[in-house]
Backbone bond lengths (Angstrom), bond angles and torsions (degrees), N, CA, C in turn:
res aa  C-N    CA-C-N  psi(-1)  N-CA   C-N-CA  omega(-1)  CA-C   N-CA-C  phi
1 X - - - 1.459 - - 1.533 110.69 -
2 X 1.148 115.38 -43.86 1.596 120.34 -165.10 2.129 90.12 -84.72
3 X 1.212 132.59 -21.72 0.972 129.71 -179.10 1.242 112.88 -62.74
4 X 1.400 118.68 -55.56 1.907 167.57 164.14 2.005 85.68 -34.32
5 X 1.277 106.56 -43.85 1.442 101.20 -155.28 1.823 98.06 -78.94
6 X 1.853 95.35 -63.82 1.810 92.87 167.08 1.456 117.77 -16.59
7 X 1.456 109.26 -62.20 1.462 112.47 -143.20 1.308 98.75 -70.10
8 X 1.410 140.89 -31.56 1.074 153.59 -170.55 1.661 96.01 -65.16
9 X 1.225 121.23 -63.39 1.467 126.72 -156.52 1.832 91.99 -74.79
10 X 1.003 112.68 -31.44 1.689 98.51 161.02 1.164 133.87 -61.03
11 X 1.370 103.80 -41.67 1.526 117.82 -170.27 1.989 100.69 -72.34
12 X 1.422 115.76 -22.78 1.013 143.27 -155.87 1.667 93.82 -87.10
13 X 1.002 120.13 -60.04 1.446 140.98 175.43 1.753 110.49 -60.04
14 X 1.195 100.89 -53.99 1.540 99.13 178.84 1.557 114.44 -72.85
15 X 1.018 99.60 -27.67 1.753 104.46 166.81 1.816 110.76 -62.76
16 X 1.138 115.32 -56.44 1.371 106.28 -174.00 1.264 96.92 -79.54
17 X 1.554 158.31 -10.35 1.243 129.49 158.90 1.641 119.51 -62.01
18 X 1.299 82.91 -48.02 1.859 91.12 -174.08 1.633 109.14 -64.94
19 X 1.317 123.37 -14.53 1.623 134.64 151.46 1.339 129.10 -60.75
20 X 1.480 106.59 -50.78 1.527 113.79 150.13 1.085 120.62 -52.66
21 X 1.470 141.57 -64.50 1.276 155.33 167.49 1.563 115.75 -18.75
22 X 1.708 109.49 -40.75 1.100 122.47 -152.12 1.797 93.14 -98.26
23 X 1.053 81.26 -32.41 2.028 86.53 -167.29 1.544 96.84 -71.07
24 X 1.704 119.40 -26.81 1.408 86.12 -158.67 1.596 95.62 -115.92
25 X 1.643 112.47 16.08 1.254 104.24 142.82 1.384 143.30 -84.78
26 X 1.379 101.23 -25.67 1.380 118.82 155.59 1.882 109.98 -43.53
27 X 1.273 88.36 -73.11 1.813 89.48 173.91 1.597 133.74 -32.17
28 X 1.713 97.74 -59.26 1.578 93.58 154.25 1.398 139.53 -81.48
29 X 1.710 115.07 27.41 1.259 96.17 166.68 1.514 98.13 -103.18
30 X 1.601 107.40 -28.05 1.661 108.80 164.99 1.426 120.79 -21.16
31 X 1.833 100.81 -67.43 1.505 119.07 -177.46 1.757 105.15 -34.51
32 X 1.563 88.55 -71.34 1.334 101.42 -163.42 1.418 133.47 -54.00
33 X 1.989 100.11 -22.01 1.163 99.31 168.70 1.706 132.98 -98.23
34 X 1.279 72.91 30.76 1.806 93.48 -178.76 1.446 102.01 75.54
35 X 1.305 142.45 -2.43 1.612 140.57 -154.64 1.703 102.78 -51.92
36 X 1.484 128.90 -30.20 1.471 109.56 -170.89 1.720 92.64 -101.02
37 X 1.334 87.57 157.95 1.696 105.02 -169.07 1.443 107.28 -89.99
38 X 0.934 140.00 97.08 1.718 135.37 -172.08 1.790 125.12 -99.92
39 X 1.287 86.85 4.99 1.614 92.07 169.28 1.307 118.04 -74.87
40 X 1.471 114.56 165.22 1.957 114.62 -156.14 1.492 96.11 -90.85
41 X 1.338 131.48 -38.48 1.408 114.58 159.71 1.005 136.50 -59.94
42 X 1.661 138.68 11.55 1.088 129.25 175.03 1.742 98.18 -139.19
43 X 1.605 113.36 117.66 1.620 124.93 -153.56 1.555 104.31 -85.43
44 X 1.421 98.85 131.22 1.722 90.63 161.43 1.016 122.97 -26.77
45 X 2.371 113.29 146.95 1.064 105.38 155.84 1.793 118.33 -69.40
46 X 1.385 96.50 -176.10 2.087 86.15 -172.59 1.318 118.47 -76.15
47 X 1.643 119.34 -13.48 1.406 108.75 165.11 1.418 115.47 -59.97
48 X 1.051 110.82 -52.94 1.584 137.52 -152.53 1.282 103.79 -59.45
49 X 1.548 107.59 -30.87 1.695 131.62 -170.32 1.356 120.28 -81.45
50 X 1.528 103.21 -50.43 1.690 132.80 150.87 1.485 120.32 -17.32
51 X 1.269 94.65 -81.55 1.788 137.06 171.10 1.646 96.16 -45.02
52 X 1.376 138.56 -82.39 1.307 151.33 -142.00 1.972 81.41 -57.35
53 X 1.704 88.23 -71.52 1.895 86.56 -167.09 1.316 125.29 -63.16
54 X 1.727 122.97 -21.35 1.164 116.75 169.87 1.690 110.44 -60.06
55 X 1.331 117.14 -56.47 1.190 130.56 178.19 1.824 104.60 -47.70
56 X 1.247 119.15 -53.46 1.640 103.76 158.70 1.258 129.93 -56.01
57 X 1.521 129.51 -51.96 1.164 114.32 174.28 1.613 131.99 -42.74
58 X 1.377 80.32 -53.44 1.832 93.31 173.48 1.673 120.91 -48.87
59 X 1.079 87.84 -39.27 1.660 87.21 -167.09 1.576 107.97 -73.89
60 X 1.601 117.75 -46.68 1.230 117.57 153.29 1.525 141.51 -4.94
61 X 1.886 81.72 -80.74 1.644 86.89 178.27 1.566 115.03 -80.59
62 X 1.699 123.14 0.70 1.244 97.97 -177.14 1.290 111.06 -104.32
63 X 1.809 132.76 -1.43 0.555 160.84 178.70 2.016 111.13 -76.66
64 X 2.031 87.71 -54.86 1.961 85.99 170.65 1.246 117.19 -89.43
65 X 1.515 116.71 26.61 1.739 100.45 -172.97 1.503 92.88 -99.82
66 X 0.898 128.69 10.53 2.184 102.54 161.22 1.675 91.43 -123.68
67 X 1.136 118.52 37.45 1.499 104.17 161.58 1.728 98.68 -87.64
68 X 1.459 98.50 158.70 2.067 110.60 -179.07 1.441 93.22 -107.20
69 X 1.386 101.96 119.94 1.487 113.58 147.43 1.220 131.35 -53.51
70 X 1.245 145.70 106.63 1.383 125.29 154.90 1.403 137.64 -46.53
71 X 1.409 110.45 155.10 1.785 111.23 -163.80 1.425 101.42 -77.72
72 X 1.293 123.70 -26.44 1.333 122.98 -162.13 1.567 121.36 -97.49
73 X 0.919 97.56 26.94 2.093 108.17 -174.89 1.554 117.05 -56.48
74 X 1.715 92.42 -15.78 1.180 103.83 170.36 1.588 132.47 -100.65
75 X 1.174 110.19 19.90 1.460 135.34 -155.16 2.037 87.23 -76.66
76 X 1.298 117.12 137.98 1.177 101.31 167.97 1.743 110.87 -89.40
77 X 1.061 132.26 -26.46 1.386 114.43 166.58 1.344 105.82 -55.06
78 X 1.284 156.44 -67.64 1.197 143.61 178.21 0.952 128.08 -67.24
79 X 1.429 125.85 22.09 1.254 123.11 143.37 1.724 115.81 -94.65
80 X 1.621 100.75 -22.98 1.422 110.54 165.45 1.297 126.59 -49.72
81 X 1.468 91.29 -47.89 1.701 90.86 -168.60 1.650 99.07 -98.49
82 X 1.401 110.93 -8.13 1.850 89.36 165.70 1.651 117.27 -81.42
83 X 1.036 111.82 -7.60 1.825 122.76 162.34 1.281 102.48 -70.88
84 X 0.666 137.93 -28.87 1.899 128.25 -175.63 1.400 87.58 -87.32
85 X 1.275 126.19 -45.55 1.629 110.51 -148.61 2.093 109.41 -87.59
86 X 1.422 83.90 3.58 1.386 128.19 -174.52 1.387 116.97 -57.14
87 X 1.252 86.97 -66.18 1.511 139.89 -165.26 1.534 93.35 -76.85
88 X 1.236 116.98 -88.85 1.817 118.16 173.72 1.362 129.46 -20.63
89 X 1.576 97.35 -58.68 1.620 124.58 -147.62 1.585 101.29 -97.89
90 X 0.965 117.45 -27.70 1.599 119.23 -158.61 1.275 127.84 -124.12
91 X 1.580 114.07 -40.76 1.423 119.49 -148.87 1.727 105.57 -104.19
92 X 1.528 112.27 29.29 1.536 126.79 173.28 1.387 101.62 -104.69
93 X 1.560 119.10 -13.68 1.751 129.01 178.10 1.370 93.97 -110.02
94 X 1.017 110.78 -83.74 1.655 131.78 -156.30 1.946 100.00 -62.07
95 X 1.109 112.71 -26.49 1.709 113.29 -178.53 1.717 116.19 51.47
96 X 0.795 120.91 -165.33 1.627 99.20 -147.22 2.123 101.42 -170.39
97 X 1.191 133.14 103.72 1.542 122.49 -179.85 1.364 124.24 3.92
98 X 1.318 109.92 111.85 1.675 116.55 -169.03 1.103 117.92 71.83
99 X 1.257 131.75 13.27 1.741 133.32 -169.32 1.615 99.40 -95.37
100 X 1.246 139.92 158.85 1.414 149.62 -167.23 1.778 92.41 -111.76
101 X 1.193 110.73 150.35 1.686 103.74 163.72 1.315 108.84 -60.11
102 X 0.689 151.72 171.25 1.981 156.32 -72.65 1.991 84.08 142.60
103 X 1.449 104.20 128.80 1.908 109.30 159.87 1.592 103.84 -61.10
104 X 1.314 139.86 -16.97 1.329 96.25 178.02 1.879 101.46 -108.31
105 X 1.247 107.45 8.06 1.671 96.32 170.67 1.592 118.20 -89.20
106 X 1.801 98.83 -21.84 1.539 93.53 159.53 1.818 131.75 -87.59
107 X 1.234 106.57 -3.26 1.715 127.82 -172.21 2.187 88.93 -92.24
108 X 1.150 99.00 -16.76 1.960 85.27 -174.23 1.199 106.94 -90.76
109 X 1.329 118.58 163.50 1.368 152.60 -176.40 1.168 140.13 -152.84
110 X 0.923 140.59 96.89 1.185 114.51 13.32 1.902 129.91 -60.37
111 X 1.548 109.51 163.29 1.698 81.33 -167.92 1.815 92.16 -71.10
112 X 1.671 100.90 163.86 1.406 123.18 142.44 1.356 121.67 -41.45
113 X 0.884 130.71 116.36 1.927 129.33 167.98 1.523 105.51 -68.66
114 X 1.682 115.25 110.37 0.859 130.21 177.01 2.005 106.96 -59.88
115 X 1.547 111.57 120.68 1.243 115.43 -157.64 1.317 107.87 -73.46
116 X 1.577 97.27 -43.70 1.468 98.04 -177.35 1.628 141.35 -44.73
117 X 1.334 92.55 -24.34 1.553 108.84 177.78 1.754 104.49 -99.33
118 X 1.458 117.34 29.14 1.207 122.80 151.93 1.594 90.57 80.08
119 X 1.457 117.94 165.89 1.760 140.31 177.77 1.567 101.45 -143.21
120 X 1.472 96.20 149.08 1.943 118.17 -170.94 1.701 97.42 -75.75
121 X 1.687 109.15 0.70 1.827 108.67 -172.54 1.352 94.72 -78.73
122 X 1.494 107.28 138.57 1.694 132.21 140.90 1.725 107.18 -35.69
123 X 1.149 112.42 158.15 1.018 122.95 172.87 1.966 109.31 -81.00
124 X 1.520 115.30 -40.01 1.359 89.07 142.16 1.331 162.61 -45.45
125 X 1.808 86.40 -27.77 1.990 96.18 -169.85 1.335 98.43 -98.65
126 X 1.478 133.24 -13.01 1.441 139.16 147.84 1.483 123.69 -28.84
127 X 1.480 98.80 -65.74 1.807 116.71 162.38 1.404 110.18 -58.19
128 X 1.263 144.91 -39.40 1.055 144.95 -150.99 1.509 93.61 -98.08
129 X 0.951 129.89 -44.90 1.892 121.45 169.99 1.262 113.61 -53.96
130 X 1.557 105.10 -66.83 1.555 100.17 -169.75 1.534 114.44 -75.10
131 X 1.295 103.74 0.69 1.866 93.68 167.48 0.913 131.78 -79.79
132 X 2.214 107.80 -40.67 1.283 127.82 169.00 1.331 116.53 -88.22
133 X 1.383 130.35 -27.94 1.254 130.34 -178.09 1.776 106.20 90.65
134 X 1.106 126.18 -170.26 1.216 132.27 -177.82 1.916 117.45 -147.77
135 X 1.398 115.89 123.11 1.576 103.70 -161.63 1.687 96.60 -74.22
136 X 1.710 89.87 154.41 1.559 112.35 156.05 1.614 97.55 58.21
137 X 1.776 128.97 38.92 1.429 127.59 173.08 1.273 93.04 -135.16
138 X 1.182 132.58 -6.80 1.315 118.42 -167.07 1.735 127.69 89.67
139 X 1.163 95.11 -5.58 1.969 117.86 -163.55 1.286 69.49 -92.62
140 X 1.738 98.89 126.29 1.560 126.32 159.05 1.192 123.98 -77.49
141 X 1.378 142.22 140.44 1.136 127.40 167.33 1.556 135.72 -72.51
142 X 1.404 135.31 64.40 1.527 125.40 -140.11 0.962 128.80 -75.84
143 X 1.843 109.42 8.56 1.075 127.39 167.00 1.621 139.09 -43.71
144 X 2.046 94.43 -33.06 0.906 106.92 -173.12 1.712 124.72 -79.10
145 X 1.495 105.99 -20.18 1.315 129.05 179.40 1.280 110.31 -103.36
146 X 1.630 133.88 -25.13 1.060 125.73 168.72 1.322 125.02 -128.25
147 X 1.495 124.21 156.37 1.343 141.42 173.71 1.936 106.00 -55.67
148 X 1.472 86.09 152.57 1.740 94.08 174.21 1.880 102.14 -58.95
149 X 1.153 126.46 -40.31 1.746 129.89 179.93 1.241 101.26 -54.53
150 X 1.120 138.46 -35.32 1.407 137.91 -170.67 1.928 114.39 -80.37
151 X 1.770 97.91 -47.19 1.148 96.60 -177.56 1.965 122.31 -87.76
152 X 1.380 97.17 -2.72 1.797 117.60 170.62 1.601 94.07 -79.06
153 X 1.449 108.46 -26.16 1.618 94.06 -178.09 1.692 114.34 -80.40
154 X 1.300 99.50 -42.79 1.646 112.38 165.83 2.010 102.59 -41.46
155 X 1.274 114.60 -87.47 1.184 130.89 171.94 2.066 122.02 -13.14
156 X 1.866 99.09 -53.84 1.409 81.81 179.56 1.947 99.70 -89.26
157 X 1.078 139.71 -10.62 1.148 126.31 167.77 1.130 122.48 -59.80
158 X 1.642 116.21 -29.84 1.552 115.76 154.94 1.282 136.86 -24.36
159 X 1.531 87.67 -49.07 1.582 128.90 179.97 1.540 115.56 -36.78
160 X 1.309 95.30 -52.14 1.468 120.41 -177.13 1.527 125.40 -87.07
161 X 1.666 100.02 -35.93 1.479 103.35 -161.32 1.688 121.60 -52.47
162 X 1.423 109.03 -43.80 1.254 131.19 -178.86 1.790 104.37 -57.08
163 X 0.990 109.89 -47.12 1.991 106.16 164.29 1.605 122.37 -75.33
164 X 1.120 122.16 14.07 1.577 105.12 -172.15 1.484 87.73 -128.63
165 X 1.516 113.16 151.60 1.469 151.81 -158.39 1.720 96.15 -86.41
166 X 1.070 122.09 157.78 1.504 125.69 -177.74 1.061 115.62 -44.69
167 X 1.794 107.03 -55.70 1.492 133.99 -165.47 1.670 107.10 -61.49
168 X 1.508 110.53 -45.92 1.432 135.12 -179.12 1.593 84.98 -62.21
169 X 0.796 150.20 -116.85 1.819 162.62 -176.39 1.627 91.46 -0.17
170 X 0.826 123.91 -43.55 2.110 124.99 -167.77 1.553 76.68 -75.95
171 X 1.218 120.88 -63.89 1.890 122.11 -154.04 1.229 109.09 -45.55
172 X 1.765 119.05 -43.91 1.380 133.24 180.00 1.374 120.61 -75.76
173 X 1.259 115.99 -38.80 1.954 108.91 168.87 1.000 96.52 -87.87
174 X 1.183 162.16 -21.77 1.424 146.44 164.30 1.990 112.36 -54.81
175 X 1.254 107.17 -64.34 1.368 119.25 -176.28 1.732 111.97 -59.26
176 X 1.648 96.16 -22.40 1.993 99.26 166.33 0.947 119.47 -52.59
177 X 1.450 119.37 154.59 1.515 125.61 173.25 1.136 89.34 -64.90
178 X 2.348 115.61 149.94 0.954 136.05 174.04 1.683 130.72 -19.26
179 X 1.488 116.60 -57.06 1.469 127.81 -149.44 1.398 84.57 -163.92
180 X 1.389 120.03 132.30 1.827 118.28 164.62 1.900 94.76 -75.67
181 X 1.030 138.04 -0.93 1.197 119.35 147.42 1.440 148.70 -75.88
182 X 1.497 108.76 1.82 1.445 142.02 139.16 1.656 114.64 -62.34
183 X 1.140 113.09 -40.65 1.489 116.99 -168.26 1.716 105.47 -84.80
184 X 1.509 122.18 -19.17 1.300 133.75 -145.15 1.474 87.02 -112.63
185 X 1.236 124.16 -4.23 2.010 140.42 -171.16 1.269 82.54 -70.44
186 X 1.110 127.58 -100.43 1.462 153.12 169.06 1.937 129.69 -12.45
187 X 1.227 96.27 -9.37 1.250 108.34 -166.16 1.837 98.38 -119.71
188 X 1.659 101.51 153.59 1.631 96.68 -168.63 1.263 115.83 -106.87
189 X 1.517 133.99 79.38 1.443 130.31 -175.98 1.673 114.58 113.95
190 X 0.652 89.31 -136.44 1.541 98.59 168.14 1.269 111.31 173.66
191 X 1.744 116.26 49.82 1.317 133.23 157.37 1.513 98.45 -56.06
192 X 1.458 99.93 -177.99 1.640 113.62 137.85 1.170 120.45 -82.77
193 X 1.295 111.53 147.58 1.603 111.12 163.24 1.168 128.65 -125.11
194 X 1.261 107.39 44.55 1.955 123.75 159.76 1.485 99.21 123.85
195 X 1.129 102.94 -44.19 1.604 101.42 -165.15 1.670 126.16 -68.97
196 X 1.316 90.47 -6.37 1.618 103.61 -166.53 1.764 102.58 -93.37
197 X 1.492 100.32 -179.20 1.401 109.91 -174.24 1.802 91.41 -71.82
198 X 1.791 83.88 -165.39 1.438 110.99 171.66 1.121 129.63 -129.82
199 X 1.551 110.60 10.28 1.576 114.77 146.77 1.245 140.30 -63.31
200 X 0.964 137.97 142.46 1.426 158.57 148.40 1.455 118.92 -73.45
């Protein structure tokens, strides 16, 4: 009986390998034969869609939960100068109060989350996008060109963007310093400087 039983749990075992085996050869001939369509005009099916953003969200927040906020998000110079950097860096995707979509915020794909109408992100997981960026969305990483001061400035203007009136949004990138590459003069590297996470 107990012999009778082994043989079973083998036969049992070799079945689900050779099932596995089968599924994920099947899969790579899929891959290989180009079978899924990956161009930005034509949208995931809804698993595929499911899967992509669950798998983003997650990684996000578990990734921004030991980043440190700064106390000052409310600083009005940094909200000043995250409106300029606003203005430059962002608002040709993300679009901005009274702004029309832009050809490359309707050509992306996934779309851009229009900012103005505010995002479900923490003010950590805010920093944590635009520092690291996000693969295969088009989200840059701005980490690489800018300091954590630069992107806390991006971050508390966030803060704001979603409440201010068209006219108010012109008042604020206008009243920004020139170019955040004026602002980036002054600053040493583009380490962190305390305020940022501790990823790599």
């Amino acid at each position: 009986m107990r012999h009778g039983q082994i043989t079973r749990n083998r036969l049992i075992a070799a079945g689900v390998g050779s099932g596995l085996i089968l599924i994920l050869g099947v899969a790579w001939l899929l891959v290989y034969a180009g079978a899924y369509n990956i161009a930005a005009d034509a949208p995931h099916t809804a698993p595929v869609y499911w899967l992509l953003n669950t798998v983003r969200d997650r990684s996000i927040a578990v990734r921004a939960s030991s980043v440190a906020v700064p106390t000052d998000l409310g600083d009005q110079k940094r909200i000043a100068d995250g409106a300029g950097l606003y203005g430059e860096m962002c608002s040709g995707c993300h679009l901005a109060p009274g702004m029309e979509k832009t050809e490359i915020s309707q050509g992306l794909y996934p779309r851009a989350p229009d900012l103005s109408k505010g995002t479900d992100l923490t003010p950590r997981q805010e920093f944590w996008v635009i520092k690291h960026g996000i693969k295969m969305t088009g989200m840059a990483a701005w980490g690489v060109t800018h300091n954590d001061t630069l992107i806390w400035d991006m971050v508390a203007f966030l803060q704001k963007l979603p409440h201010l009136t068209p006219a108010q949004y012109q008042a604020a990138v206008k009243s920004a310093p020139e170019s955040h590459e004026e602002m980036m003069k002054d600053m040493p590297g583009m380490q962190s400087d305390g305020h940022g996470d501790h990823h790599n």
